[in-house]
C-alpha positions in Angstrom: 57.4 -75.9 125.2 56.8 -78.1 122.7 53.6 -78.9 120.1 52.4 -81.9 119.6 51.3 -83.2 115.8 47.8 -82.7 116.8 48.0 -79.2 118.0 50.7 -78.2 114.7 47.4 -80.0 112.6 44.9 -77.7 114.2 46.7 -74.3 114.1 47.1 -75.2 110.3 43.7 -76.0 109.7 42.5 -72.6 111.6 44.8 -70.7 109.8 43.2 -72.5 106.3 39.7 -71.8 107.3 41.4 -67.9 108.2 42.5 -67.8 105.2 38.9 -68.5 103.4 36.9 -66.6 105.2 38.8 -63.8 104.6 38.5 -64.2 101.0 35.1 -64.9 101.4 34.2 -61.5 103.3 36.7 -59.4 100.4 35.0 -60.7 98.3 32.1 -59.8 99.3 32.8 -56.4 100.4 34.4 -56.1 97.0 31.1 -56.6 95.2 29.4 -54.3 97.5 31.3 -51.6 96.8 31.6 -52.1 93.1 27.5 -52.1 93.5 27.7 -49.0 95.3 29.4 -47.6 93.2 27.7 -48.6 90.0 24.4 -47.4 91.8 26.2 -44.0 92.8 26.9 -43.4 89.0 24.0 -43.7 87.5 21.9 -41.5 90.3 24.6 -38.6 89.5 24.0 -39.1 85.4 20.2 -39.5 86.3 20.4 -36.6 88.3 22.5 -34.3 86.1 20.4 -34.8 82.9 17.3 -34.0 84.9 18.7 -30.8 86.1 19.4 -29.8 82.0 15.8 -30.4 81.1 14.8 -28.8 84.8 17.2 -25.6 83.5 16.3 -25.3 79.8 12.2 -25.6 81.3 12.8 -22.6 83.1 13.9 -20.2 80.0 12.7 -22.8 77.2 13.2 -20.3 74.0 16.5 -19.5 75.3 17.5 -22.9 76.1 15.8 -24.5 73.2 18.9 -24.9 70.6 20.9 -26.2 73.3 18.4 -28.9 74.2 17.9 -29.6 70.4 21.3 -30.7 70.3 21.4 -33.9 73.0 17.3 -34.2 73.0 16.1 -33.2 69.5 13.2 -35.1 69.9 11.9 -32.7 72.4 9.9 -29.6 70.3 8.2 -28.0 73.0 7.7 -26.6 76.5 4.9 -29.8 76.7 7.3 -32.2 75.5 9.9 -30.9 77.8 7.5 -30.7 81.0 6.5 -34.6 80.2 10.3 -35.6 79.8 10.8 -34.1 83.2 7.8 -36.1 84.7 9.3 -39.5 82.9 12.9 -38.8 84.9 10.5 -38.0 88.2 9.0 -41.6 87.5 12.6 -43.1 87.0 14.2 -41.3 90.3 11.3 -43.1 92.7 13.2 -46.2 92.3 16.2 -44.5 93.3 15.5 -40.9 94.4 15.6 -40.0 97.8 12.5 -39.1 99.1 14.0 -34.9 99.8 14.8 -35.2 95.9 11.6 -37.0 94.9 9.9 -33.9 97.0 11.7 -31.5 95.4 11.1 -32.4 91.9 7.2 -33.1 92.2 7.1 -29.7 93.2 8.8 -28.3 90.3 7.3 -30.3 88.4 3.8 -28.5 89.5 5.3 -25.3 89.7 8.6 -24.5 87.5 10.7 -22.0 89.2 14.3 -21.0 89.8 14.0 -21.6 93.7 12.4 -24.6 93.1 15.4 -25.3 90.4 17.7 -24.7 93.3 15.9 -26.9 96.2 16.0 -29.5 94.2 19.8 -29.3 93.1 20.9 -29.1 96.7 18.5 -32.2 97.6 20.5 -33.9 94.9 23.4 -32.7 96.1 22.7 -34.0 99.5 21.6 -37.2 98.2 24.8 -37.9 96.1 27.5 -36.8 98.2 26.0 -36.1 101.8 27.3 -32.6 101.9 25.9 -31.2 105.0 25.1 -27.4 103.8 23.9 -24.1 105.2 23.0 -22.7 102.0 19.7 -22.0 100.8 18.1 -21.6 97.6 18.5 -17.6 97.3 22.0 -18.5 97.9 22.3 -19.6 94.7 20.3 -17.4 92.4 22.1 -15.5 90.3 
């Protein structure tokens, strides 16, 4: 069986147009992900520094040197409270809405439950860990 020059033309201009498209759609899966990614990051370092002023809220003269050292602008529980409200105001753009939950309601009533609801809504929020564990399961 032969081809015929017509046929031999098409099958190489298919395989061009192949050959684009797929560059086209790695390309653009490549950028997605590289968002993704980029997004991911910044909700975990978002999230994490949160938690520290969440923590050193809930035992402030205790955790009051530490803080000084990476937030020594902050001099008080009031200071502290408000910086926590400012991250709360930053996470509605990315939060989702079981974290957002969470942290209003620490944020109105500072607690070590309402510490720990909130880490495991970031949790599930950054890595989609489905859990069984509770917030007494992680009091210590």
């Amino acid at each position: 069986m032969s081809m015929t020059t017509q046929e031999i033309i098409s099958m190489i201009g298919l395989l061009g147009i192949g050959a684009i498209l797929r560059g086209i759609i790695d390309s653009f899966l490549k950028k997605r992900e590289t968002t993704h990614k980029a997004e991911h990051e910044h909700r975990a370092i978002r999230y994490k520094a949160a938690l520290v002023l969440m923590y050193a809220l809930l035992d402030f003269e205790k955790e009051k040197s530490r803080l000084q050292i990476h937030r020594p602008e902050i001099k008080n529980k009031e200071q502290l409270h408000d910086e926590i409200k400012l991250e709360f105001n930053t996470m509605i753009l990315f939060g989702s809405d079981n974290v957002l939950k969470s942290v209003k309601a620490f944020i109105h009533n500072p607690s070590e439950q309402h510490f720990h609801i909130v880490a495991l809504a970031m949790r599930q929020d950054l890595y989609r860990i489905g859990t069984k564990l509770k917030a007494e399961d992680l009091k210590l």
